[in-house]
N, CA, C and O of each residue as an XYZ file, in Angstrom:
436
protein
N      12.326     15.217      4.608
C      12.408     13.841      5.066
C      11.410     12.960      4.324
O      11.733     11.826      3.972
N      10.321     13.415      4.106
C       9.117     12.839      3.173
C       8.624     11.166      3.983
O       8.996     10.837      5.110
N       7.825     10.401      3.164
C       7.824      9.150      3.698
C       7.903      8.126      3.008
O       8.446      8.243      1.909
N       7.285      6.530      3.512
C       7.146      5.512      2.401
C       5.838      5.078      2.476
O       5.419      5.169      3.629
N       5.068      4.661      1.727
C       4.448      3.814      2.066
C       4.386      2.614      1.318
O       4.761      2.639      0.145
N       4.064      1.809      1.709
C       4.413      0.571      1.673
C       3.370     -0.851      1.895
O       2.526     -0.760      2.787
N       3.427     -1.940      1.212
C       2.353     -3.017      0.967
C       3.297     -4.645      1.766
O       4.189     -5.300      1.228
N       2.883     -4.792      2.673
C       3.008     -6.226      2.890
C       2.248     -7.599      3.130
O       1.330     -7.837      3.916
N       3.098     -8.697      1.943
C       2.155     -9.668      1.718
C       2.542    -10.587      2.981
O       3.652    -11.031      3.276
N       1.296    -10.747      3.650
C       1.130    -11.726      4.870
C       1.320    -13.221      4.604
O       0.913    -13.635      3.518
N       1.798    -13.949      5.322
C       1.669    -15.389      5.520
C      -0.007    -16.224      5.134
O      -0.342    -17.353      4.774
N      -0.663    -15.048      5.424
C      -2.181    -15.475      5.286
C      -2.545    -15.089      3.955
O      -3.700    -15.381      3.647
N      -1.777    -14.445      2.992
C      -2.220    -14.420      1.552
C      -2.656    -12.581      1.979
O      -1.910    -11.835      1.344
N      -3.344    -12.048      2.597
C      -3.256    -10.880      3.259
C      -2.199     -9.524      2.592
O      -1.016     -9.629      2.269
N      -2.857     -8.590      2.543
C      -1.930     -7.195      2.262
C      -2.120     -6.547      3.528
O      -3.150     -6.599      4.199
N      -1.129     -5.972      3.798
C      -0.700     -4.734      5.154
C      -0.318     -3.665      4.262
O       0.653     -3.864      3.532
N      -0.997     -2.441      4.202
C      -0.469     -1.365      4.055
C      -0.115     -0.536      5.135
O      -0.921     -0.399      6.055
N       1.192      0.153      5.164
C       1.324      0.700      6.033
C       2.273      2.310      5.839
O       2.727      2.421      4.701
N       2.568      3.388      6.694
C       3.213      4.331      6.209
C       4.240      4.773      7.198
O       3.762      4.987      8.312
N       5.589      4.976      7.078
C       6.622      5.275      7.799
C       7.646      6.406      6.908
O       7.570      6.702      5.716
N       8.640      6.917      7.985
C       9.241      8.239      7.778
C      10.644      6.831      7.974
O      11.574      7.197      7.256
N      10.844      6.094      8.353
C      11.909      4.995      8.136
C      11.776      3.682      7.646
O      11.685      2.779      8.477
N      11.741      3.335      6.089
C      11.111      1.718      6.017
C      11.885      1.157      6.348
O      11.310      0.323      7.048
N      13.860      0.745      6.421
C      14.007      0.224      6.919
C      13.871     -0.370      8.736
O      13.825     -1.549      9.086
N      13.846      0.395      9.304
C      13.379      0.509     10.846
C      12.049     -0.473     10.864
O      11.996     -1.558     11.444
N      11.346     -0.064     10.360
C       9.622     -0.118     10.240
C       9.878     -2.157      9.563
O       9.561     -3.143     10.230
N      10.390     -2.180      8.406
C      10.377     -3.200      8.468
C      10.663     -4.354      9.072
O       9.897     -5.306      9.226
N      12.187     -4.226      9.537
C      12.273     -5.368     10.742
C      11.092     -5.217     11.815
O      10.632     -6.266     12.264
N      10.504     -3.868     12.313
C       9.593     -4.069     13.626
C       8.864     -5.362     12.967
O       8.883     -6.516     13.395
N       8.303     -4.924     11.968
C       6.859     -6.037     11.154
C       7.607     -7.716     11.002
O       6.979     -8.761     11.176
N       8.575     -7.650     10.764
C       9.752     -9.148     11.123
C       9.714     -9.623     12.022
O       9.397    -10.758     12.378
N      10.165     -8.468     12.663
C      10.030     -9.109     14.285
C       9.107     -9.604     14.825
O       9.151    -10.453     15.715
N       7.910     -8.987     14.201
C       6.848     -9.359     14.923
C       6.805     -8.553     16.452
O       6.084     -9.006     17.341
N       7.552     -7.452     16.649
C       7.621     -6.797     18.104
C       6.648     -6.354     18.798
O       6.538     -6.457     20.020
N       5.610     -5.645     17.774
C       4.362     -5.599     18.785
C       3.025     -6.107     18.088
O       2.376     -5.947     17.054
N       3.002     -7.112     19.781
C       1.945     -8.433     19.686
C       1.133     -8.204     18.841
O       1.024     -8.789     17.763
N       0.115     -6.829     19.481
C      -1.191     -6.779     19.054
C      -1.153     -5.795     17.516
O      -1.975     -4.912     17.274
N      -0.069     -6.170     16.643
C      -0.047     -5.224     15.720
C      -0.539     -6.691     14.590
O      -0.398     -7.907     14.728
N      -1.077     -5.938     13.621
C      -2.114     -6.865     12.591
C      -1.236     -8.222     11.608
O      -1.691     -9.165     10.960
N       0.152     -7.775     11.877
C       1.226     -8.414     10.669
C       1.874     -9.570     12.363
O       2.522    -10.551     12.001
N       1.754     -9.478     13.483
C       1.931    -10.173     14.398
C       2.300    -11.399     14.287
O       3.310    -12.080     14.462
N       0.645    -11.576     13.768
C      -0.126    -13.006     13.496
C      -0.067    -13.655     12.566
O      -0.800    -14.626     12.378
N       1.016    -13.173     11.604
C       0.632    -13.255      9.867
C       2.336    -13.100      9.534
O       2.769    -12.270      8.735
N       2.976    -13.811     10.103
C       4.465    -13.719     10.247
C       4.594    -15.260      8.834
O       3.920    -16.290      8.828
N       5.371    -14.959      8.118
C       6.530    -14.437      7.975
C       5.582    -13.440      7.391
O       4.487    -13.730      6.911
N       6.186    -12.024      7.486
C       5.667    -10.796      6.231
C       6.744    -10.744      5.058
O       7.862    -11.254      5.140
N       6.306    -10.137      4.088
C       7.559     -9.854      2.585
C       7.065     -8.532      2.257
O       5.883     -8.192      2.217
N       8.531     -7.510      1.928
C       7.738     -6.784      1.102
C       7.355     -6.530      0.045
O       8.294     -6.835     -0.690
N       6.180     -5.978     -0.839
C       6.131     -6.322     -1.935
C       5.793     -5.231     -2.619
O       5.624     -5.311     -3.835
N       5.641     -4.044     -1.944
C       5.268     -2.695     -2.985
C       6.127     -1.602     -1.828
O       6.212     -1.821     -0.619
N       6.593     -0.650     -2.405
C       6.815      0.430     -1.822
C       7.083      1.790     -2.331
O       8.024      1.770     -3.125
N       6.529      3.086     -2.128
C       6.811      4.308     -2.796
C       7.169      5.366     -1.842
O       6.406      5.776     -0.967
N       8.345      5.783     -2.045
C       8.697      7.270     -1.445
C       7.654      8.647     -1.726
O       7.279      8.684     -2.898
N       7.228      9.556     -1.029
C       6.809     10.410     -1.116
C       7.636     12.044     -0.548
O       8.172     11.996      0.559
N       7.682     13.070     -1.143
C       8.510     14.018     -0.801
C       8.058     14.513      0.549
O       8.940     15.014      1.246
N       6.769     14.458      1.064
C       5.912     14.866      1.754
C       5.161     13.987      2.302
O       4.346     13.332      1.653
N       5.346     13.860      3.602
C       4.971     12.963      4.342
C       3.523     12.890      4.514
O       2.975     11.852      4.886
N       2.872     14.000      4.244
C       1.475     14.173      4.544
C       0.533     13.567      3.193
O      -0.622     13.148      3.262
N       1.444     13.666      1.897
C       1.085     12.351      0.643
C       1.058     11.724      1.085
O      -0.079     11.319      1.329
N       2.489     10.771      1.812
C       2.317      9.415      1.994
C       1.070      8.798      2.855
O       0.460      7.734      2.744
N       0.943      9.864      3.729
C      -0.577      9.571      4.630
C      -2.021      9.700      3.773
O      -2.970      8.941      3.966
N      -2.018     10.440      3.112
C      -3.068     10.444      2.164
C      -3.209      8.961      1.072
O      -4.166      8.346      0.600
N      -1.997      8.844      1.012
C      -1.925      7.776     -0.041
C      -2.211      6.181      0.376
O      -2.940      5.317     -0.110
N      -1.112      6.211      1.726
C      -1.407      4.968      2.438
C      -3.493      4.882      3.006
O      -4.071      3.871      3.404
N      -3.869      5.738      2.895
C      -5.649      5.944      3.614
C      -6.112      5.100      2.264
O      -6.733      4.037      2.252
N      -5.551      6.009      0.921
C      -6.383      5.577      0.092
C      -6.274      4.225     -0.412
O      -7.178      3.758     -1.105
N      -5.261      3.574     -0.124
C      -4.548      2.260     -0.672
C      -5.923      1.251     -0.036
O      -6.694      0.456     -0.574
N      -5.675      1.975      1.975
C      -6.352      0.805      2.538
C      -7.516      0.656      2.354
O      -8.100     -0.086      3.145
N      -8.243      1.252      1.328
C      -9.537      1.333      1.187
C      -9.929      0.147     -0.256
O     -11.032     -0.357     -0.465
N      -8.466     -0.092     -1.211
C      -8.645     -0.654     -2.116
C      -8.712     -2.020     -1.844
O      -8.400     -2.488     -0.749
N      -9.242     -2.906     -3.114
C      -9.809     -4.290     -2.714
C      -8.376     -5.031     -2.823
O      -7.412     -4.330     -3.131
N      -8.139     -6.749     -2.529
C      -6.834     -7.085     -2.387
C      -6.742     -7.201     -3.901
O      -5.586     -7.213     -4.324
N      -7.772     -7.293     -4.868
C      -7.369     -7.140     -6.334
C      -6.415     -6.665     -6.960
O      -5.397     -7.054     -7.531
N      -7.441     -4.884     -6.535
C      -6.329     -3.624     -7.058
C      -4.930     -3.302     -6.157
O      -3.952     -2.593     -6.391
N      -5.236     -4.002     -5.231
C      -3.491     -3.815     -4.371
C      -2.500     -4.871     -5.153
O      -1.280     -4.711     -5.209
N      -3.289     -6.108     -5.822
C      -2.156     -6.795     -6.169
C      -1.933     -6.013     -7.773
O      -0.794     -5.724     -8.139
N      -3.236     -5.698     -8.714
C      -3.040     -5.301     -9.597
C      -1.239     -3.742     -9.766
O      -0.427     -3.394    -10.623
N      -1.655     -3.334     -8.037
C      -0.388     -2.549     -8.346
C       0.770     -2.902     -8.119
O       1.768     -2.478     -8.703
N       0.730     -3.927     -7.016
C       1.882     -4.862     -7.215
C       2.550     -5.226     -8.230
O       3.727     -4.985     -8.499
N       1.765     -5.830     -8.812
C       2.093     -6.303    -10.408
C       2.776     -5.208    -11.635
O       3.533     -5.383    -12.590
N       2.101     -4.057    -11.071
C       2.450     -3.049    -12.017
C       1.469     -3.170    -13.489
O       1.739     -2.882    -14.655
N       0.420     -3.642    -12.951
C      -0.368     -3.896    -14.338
C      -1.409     -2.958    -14.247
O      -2.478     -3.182    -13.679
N      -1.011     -1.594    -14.969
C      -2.087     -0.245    -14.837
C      -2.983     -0.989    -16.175
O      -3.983     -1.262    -15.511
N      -3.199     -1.318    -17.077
C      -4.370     -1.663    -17.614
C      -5.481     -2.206    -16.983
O      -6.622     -1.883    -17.315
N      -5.150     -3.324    -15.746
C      -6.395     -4.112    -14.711
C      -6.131     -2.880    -13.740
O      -7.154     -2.243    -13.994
N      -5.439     -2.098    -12.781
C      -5.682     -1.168    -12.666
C      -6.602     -0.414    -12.638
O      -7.409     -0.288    -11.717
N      -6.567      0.211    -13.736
C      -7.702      1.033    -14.584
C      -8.925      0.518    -14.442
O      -9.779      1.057    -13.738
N      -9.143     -0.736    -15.201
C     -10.158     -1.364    -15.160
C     -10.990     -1.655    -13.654
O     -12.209     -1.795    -13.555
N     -10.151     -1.698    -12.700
C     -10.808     -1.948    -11.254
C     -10.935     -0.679    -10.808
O     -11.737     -0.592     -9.879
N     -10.270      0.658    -11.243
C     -10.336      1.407    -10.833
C     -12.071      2.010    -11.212
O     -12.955      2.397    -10.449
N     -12.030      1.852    -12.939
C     -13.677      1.974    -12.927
C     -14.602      1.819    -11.787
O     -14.742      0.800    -11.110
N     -15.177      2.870    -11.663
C     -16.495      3.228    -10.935
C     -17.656      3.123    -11.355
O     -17.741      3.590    -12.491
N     -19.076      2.523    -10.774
C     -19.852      2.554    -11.113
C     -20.741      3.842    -10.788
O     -21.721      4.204    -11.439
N     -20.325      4.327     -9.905
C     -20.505      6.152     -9.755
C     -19.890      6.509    -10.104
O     -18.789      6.015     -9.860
N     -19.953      7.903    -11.163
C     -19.250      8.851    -12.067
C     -18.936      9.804    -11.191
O     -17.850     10.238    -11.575
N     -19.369     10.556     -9.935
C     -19.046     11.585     -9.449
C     -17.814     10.615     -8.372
O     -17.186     11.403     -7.665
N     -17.548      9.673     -8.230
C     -16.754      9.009     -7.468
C     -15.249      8.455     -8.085
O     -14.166      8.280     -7.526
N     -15.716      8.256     -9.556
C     -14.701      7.942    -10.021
C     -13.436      9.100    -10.189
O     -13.614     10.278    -10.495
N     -12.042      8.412     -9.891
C     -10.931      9.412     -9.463
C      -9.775      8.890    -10.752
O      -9.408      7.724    -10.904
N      -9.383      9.947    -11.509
C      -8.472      9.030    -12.401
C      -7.344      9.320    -11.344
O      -7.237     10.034    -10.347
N      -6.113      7.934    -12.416
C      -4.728      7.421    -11.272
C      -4.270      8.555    -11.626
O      -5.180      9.365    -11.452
N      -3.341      9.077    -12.037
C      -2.753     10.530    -12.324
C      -2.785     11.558    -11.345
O      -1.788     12.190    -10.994
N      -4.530     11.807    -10.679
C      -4.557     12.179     -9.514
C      -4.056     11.887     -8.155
O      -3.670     12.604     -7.232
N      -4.206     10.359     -8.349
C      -3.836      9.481     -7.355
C      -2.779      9.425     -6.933
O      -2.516      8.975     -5.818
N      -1.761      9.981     -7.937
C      -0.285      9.839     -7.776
C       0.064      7.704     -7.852
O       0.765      6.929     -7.200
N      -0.473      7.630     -8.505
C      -0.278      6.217     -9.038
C       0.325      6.007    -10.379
O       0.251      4.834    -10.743
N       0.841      6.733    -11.130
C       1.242      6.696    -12.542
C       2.326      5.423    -12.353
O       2.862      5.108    -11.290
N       2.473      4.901    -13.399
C       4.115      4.278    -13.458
C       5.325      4.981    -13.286
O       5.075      5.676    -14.271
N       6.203      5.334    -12.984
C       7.675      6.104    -13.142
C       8.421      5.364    -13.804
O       9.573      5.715    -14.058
């Protein structure tokens, strides 16, 4: 069954990452706006603007953790599909921290 995860650009300029085993389902909820206290609520209309299948749902959870940790830079940089700024944001100023994309499962396809 595997999963998606997935990037939505908020009304507020804002990214939502989020991870589901159904994006279509998952997306109307975030349309709808169905539940109040959920973060995309407030930030209606949402769009989507990135999304990747994973074979294994337990990637997509790994992946969606690591996304939400990135700045709205490198979320748009992957939006964009521009792995050169990418890269460049991906640079670390700690060497034992730095992770190349390849690992990441971020390559282009």
């Amino acid at each position: 069954m595997g999963g998606w995860v997935y990037i939505l650009l908020c009304a507020d300029g804002t990214f939502y990452v989020g991870v589901t085993a159904r994006i279509l389902e998952r997306l109307r909820e975030h349309m709808r706006g169905s539940k109040a206290t959920a973060y995309t609520a407030s930030r209606l209309p949402v769009q989507l603007v990135w999304c990747k299948h994973f074979e294994r749902i337990v990637d997509a959870i790994a992946t969606e953790k690591r996304l939400k940790r990135w700045s709205h830079a490198k979320k748009q940089a992957l939006i964009d599909g521009d792995i050169m700024q990418l890269k460049r944001l991906s640079k670390c100023q700690n060497a034992s921290r730095s992770t190349p994309l390849r690992r990441e499962g971020m390559d282009p396809e």
